[in-house]
C-alpha positions as CSV (number, residue, x, y, z in Angstrom):
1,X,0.3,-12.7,-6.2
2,X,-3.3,-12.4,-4.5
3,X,-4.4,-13.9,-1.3
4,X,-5.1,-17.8,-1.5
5,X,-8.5,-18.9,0.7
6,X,-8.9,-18.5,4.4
7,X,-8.6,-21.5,6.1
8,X,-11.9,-21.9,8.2
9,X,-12.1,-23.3,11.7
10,X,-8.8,-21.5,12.9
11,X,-8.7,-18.6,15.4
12,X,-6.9,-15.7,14.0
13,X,-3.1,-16.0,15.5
14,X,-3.5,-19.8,14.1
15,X,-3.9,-18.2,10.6
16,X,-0.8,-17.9,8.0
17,X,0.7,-14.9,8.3
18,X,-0.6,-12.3,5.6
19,X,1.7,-12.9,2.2
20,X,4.8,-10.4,1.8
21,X,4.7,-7.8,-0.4
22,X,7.2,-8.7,-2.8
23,X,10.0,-5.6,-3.6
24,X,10.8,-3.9,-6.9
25,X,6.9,-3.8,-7.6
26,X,7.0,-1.5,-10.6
27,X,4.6,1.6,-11.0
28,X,3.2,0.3,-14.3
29,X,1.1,-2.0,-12.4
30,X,-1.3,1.1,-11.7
31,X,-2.2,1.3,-15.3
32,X,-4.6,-1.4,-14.1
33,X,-6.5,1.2,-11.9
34,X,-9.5,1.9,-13.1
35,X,-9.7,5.8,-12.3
36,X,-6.3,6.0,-14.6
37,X,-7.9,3.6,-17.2
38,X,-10.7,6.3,-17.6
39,X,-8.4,9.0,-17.3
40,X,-6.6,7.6,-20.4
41,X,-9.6,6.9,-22.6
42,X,-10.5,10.5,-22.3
43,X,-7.2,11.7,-23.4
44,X,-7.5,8.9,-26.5
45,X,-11.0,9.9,-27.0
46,X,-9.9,13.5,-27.9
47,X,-7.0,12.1,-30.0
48,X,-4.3,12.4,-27.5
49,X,-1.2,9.9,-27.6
50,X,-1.3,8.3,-24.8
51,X,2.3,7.0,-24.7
52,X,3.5,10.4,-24.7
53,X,0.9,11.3,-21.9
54,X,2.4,8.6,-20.5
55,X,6.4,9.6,-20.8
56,X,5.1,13.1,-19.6
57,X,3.2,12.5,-17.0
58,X,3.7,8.7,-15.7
59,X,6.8,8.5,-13.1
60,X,8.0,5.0,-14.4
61,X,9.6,3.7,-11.0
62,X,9.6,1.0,-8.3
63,X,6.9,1.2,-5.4
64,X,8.4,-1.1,-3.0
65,X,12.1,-1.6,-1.9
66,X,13.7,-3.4,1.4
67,X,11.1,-6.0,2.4
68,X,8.3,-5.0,0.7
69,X,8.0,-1.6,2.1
70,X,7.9,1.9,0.1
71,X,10.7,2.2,-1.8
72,X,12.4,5.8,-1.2
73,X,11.8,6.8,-4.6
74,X,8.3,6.6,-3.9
75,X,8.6,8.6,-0.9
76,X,10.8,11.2,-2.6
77,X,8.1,12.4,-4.6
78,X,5.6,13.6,-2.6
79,X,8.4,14.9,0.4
80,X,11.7,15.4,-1.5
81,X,12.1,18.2,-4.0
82,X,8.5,18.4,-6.8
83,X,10.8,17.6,-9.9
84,X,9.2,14.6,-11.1
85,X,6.0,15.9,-11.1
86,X,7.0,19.3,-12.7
87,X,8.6,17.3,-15.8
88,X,5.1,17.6,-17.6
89,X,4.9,21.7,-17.1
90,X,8.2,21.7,-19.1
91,X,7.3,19.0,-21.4
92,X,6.7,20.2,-25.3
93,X,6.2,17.4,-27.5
94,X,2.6,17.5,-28.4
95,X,0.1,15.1,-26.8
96,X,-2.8,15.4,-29.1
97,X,-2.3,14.4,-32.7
98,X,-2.8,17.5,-34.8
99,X,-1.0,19.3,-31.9
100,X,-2.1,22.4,-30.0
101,X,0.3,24.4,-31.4
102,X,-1.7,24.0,-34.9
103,X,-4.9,24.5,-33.0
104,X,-6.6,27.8,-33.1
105,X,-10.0,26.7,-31.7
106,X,-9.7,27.8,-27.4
107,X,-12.5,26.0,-26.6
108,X,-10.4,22.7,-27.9
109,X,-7.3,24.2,-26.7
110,X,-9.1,24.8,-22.8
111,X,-10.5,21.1,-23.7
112,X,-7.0,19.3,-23.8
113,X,-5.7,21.5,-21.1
114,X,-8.4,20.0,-18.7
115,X,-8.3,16.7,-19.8
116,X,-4.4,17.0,-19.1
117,X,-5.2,18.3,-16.0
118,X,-7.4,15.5,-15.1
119,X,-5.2,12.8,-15.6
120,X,-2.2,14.2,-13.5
121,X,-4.1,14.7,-10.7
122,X,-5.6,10.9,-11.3
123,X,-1.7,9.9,-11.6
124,X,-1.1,11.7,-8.4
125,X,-3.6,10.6,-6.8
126,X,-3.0,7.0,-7.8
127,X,0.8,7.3,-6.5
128,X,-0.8,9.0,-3.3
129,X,-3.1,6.2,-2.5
130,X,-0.1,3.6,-2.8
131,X,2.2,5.3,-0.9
132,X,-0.6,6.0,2.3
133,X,-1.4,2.5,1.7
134,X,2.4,0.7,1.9
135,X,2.9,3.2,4.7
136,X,0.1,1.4,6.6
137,X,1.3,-2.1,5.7
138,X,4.8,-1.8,6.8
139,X,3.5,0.1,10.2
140,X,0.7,-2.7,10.8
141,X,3.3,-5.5,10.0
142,X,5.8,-4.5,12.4
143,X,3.0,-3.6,14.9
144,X,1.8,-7.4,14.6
145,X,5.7,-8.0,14.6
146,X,5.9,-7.3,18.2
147,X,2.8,-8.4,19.5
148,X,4.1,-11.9,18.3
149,X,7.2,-11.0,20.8
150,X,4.9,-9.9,23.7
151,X,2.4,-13.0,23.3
152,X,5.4,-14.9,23.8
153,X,6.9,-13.4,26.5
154,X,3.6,-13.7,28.3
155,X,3.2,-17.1,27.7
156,X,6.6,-17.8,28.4
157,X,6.0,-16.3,32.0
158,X,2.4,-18.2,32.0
159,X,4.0,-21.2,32.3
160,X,7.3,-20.4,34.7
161,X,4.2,-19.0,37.4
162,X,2.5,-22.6,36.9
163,X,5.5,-24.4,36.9
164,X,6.2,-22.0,40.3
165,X,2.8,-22.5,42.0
166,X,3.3,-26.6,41.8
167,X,6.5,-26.7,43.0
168,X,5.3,-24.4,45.7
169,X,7.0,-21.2,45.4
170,X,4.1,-19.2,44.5
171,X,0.5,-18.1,45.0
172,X,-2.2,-18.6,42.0
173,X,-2.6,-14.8,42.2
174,X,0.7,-14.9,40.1
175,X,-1.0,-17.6,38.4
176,X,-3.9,-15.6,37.8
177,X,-2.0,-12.4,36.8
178,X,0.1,-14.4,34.1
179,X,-2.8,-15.8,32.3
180,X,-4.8,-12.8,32.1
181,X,-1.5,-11.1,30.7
182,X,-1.3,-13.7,28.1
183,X,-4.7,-13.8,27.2
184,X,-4.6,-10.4,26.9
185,X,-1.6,-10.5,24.1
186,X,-3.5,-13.2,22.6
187,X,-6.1,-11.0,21.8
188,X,-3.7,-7.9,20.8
189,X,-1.9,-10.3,18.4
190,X,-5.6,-11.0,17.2
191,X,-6.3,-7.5,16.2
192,X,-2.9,-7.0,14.6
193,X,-3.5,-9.9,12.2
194,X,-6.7,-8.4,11.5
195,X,-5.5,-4.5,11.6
196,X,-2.2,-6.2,8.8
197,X,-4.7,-8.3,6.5
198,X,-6.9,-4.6,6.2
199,X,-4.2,-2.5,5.3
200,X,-2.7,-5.5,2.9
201,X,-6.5,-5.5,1.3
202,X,-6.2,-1.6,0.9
203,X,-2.9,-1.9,-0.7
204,X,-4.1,-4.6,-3.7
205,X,-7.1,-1.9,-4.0
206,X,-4.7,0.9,-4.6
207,X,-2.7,-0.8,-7.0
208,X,-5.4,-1.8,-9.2
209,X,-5.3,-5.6,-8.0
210,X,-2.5,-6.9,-6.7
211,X,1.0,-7.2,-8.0
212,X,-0.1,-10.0,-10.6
């Protein structure tokens, strides 16, 4: 899904909320990327196979678990133990058709090597940006979360100090002191809107474009 239009002539915290990331978002959706599109059409341009690239070097997983967030599995390969991403040092099937094993050229050999190289680190990198990025959703979502909570609470007690100050039970400096309070969470739910619909843009960038 990608985001529908803005609707103009609203403030901010009048806006729909930002669209949910949807769970089980699987990892073959950054195939889409175009860093790991190039990265690929190098390794087919020197006669790799790409789907056993792919096998070796590709974690086939899902991004997102529990309301949309990173799924652990995500988060498991970069802080758990490195096992996923060593399964391509023990790997031994050839890659490139011909294999290296019949090779005797170094300067192809070195070639390949690189070009192997290359695309982990693009893979990596790929799985990197995603996880930073759905890192900074869920944090951002939660933080706009509770300044929903506060706005209300400071409306809530906006209206008990007018409600007060006509019945007569109050100065307007409580008055005064309410509003600002709320006007003040109006304007922190604002930014959180904003700060969630960035980091939602950021993750649609990382995963190529969306989860369409």
């Amino acid at each position: 899904n990608n985001p529908g239009d803005v609707p103009r002539g609203l403030k901010l915290t009048e806006q729909p909320h930002a669209p949910e990331v949807p769970a089980g978002l699987p990892s073959s959706l950054l195939e889409r990327r175009p860093d790991i599109r190039e990265a690929e059409e190098n390794l087919v341009a020197a006669n790799a196979q790409i789907g056993v690239a792919r096998a070796a070097y590709f974690p086939q997983i899902s991004l997102t678990g529990t309301a949309g967030y990173e799924s652990p599995t995500l988060t498991n390969l970069f802080t758990g133990p490195a096992g996923v991403w060593n399964l391509a040092a023990s790997f031994t099937q050839p890659i490139f058709e011909g294999g290296r094993l019949k090779s005797n050229v170094r300067f192809a050999e070195a070639q390949h090597e690189q070009l192997l190289l290359s695309y982990q680190q693009t893979i990596q990198g790929a799985f990197r940006d995603v996880s930073n990025a759905l890192i900074a959703y869920r944090k951002n979502r939660e933080f706009r979360i509770q300044q929903e909570h506060l706005l209300e609470s400071a409306q809530d007690a906006a209206r008990l100090s007018q409600a007060r100050f006509k019945a007569g039970t109050t100065d307007y400096l409580e008055v005064l002191t309410n509003e600002t309070n709320s006007f003040s969470a109006e304007l922190g739910l604002a930014q959180a809107q904003g700060n969630e619909l960035i980091a939602l843009v950021q993750l649609y960038q990382a995963l190529g474009g969306g989860w369409q």
